[in-house]
C-alpha positions as CSV (number, residue, x, y, z in Angstrom):
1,X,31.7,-9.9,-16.0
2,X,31.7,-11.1,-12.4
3,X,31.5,-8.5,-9.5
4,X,32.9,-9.6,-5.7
5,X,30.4,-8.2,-2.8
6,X,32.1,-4.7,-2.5
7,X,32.0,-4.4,-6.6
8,X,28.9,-5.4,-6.7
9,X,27.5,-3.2,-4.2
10,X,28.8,-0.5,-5.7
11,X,27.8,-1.0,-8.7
12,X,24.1,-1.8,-7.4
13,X,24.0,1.1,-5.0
14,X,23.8,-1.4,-1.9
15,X,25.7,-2.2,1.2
16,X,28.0,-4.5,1.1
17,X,25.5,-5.7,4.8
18,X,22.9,-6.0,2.5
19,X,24.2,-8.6,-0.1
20,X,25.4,-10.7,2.6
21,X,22.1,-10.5,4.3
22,X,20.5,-11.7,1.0
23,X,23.2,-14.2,1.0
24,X,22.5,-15.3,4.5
25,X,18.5,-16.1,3.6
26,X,19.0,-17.5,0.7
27,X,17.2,-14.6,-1.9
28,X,20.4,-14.0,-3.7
29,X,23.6,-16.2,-3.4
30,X,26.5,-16.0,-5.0
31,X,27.8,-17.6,-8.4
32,X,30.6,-19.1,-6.5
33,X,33.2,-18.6,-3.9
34,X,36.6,-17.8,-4.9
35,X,39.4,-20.0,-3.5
36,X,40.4,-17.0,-1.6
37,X,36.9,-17.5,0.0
38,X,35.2,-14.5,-1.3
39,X,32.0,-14.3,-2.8
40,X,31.8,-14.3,-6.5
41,X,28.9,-12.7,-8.8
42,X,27.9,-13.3,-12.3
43,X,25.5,-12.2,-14.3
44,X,22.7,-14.1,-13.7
45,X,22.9,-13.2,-10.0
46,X,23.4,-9.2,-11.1
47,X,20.1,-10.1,-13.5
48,X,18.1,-11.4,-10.4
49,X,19.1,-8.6,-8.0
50,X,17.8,-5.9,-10.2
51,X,14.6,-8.0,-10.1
52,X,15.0,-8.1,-6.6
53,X,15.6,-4.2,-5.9
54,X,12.7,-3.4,-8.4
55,X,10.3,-5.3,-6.2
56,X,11.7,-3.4,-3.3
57,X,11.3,-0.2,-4.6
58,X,7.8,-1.3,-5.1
59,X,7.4,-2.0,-1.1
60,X,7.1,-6.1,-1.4
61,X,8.9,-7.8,1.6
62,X,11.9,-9.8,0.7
63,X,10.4,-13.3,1.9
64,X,7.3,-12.3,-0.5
65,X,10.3,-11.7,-3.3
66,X,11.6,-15.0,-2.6
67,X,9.0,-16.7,-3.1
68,X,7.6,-15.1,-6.2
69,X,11.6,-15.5,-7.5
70,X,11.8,-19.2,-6.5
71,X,8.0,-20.2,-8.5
72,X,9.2,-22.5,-11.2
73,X,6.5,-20.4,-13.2
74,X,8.5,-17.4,-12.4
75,X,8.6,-14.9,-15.2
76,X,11.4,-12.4,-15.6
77,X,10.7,-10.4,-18.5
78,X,7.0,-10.4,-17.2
79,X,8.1,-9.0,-14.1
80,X,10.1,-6.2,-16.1
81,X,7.2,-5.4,-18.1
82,X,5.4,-5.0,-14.8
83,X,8.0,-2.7,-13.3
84,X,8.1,-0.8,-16.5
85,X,4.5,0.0,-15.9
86,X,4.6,0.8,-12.3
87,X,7.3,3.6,-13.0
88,X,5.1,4.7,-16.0
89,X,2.1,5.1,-13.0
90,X,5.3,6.9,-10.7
91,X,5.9,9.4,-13.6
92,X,2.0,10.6,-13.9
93,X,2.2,10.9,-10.6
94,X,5.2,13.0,-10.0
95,X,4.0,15.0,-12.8
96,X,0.9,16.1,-11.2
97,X,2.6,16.7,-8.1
98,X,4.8,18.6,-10.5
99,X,1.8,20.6,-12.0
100,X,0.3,21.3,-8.4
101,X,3.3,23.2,-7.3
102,X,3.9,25.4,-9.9
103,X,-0.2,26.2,-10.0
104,X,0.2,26.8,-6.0
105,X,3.5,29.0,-6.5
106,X,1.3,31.3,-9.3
107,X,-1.2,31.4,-7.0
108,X,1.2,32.4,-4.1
109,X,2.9,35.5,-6.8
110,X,-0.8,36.6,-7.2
111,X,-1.8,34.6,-10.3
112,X,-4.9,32.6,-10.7
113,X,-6.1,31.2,-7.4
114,X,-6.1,27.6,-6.7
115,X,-9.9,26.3,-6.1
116,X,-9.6,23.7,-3.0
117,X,-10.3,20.5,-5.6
118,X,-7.4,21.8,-7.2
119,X,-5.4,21.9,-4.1
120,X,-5.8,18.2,-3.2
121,X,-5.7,16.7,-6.9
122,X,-2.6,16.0,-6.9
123,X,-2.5,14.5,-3.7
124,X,-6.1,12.6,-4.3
125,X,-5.0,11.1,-7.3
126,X,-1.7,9.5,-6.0
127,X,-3.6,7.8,-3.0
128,X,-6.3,7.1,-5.3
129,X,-3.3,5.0,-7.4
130,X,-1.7,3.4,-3.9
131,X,-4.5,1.8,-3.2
132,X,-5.0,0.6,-7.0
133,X,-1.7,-1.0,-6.6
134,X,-2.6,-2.7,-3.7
135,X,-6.0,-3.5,-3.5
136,X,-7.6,-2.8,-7.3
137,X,-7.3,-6.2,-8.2
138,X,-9.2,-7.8,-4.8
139,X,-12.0,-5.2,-5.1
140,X,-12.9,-5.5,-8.3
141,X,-13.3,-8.7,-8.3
142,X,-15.3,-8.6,-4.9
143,X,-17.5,-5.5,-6.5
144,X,-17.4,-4.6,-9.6
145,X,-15.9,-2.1,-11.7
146,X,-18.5,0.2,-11.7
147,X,-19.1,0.5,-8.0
148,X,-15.2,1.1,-7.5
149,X,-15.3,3.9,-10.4
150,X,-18.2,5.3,-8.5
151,X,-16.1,5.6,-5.4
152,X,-13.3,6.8,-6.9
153,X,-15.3,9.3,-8.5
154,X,-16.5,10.6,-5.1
155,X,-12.9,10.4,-3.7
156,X,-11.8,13.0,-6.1
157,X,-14.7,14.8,-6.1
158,X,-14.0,15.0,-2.1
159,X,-13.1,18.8,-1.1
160,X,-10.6,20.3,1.9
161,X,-13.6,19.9,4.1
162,X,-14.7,16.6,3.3
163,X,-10.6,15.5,3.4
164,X,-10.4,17.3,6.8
165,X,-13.5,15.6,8.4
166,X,-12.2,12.3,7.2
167,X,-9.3,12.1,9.0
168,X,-10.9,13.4,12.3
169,X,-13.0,10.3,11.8
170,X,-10.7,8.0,11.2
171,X,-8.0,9.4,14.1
172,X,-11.8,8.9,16.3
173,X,-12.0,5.5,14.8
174,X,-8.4,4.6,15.5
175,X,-9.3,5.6,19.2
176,X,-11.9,3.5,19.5
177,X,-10.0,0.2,17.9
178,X,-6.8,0.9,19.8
179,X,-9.2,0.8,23.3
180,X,-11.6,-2.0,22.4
181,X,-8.7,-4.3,21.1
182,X,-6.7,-4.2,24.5
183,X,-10.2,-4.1,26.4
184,X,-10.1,-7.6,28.7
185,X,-13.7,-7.2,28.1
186,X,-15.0,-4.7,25.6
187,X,-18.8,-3.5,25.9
188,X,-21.2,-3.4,23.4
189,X,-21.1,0.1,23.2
190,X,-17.2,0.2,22.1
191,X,-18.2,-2.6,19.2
192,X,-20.8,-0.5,18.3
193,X,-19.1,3.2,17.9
194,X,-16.5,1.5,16.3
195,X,-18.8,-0.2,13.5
196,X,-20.6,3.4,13.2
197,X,-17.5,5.5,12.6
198,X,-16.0,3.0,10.0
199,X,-19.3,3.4,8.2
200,X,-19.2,6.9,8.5
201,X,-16.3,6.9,7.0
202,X,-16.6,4.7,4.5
203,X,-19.7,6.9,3.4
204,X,-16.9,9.5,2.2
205,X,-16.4,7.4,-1.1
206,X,-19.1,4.5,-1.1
207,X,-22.0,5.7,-3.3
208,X,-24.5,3.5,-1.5
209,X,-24.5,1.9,2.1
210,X,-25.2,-2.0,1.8
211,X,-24.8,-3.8,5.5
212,X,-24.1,-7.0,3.5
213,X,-20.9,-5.3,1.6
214,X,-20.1,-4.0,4.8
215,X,-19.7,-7.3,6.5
216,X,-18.0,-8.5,3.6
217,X,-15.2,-5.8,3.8
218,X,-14.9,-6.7,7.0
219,X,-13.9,-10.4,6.6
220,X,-11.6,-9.3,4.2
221,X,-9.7,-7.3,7.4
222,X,-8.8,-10.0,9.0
223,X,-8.3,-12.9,5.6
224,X,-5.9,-10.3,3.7
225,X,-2.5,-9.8,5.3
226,X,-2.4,-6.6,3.8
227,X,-5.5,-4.8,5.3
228,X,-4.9,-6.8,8.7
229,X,-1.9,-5.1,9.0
230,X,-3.2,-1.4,8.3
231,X,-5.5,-1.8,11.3
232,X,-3.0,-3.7,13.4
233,X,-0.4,-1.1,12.9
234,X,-3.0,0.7,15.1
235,X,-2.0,-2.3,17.5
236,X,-2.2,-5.8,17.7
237,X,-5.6,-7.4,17.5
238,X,-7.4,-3.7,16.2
239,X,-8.6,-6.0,12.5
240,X,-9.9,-8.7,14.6
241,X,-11.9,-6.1,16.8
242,X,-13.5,-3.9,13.7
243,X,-14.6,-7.4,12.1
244,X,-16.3,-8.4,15.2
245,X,-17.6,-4.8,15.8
246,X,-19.3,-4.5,12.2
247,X,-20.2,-8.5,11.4
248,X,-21.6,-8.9,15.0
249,X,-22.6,-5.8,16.3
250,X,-23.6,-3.8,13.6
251,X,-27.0,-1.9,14.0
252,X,-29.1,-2.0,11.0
C-alpha cells in the first residue's frame, strides 16, 4: 500500500505541513517521487512515522528522534515495547485521576469526605511518574534506590499544606534566579538566598540534607540539557546561577 502526503496525513492524523516539514529535515522522507513529482509513501516510511509520532507523544524533540532513528543500533520493536509500557504508566495514571473525581464528586453529594492526602494523590502520583520518566534513570544511578524511594515516600506523604508552601518557595526561588541571572553583578547575598530556598525546598522530599549531594545536584543543572532547561525557562543563564549560588556560595 503506498499513501501520497494528503493520504498519508490523513490516514496518520497529521498535516499535510507536517510531513513536508519532516521531509524538509530529513526525519521522514519519502519512498519515492512520482513522475508527476509527488511524494510517494510505503510502508516502511508509514512504519517509521508511527515510531516517530510515538516518540512525540512522549515529549522527545524531533532532532532527538532523529538521531535515536538514524543509530545503526536502532531497535524498532524495542522502541514499541517501550511505548507499550509508557501507555501502560498513561493508563494507571488516568485511572487514578479517574478514581479522584468520582471520590471528590461523592464527597461534593455529601458522601464520605475526601482527607487532603486523598485530594492530592492523584495528582502526587502522576508528577511522581513525570519525573520517573525523565530523570529515574540519572538519579538512581547518582543515589541509590533507597534514598529516591525515601523521597518519594515523603512526596506522597506531602499534605495541602506542605504542597502549598512548596510552591510559594519555589515561585520565591524563581524570583531570586530570574534577578541574580540578569544581575551585571550579583551580590553575595542573592547567591546565597538563592542556595537557601532551593535547599528549603529540596527538604520537602529529601530525607536527609548532605551539602556534598547538594553540590552534586547542582552540577547536574547545568551538565543535563534537561534540568538546564527547567531553570532556564525561568530565563536564560538562571541553571548557571543556582550552580554557582549552591557549589560556591553555600553556607554550611
Amino acid at each position: 500500500m503506498e499513501y501520497t502526503v494528503k493520504g498519508l496525513a490523513a490516514l496518520a492524523g497529521v498535516s499535510t505541513r507536517t510531513l513536508r516539514y519532516y521531509d524538509q529535515i530529513d526525519l521522514l522522507k519519502p519512498t519515492r517521487i512520482s513522475e508527476g513529482g509527488y511524494r510517494i509513501y510505503g510502508r516502511e516510511t508509514v512504519d517509521r512515522l508511527q515510531l516517530i509520532l510515538f516518540y512525540r507523544a512522549l515529549g522527545v524533540r524531533l532532532e532527538e528522534i532523529k538521531h535515536i532513528m538514524d543509530d545503526p543500533d536502532f531497535d524498532a520493536l524495542a522502541a514499541l515495547e517501550h511505548h507499550h509500557a509508557e501507555l501502560l504508566k498513561e493508563q494507571d495514571r488516568i485511572a487514578q485521576q479517574i478514581s479522584n473525581v468520582e471520590k471528590t464528586i461523592r464527597s461534593k453529594k455529601g458522601g464520605t469526605q475526601m482527607s487532603d492526602q486523598e485530594k492530592f494523590e492523584g495528582f502526587k502520583k502522576r508528577k511522581l511518574e513525570e519525573n520517573e520518566a525523565k530523570y529515574g534513570e540519572e538519579i538512581r544511578e547518582k543515589y541509590g534506590e533507597e534514598t529516591i524511594r525515601q523521597s518519594n515516600r515523603k512526596w506522597m506523604n506531602m499534605t495541602e499544606q506542605d504542597h502549598n508552601e512548596m510552591n510559594v518557595l519555589e515561585q520565591r526561588l524563581a524570583g531570586i534566579l530570574k534577578e541574580g541571572a540578569t544581575s551585571p553583578e550579583p551580590s553575595e547575598e542573592m547567591y546565597r538566598q538563592a542556595a537557601t530556598l532551593h535547599k528549603e525546598w529540596l527538604m520537602y522530599t529529601w530525607t536527609d540534607y548532605s551539602k556534598a549531594v547538594h553540590q552534586g545536584l547542582a552540577e547536574m543543572y547545568v551538565s543535563d540539557p534537561r534540568f538546564r532547561k527547567y531553570y532556564d525557562d525561568i530565563t536564560p543563564g538562571a541553571a548557571q546561577f543556582l550552580r554557582d549560588a549552591i557549589v560556591e556560595h553555600m553556607d554550611e
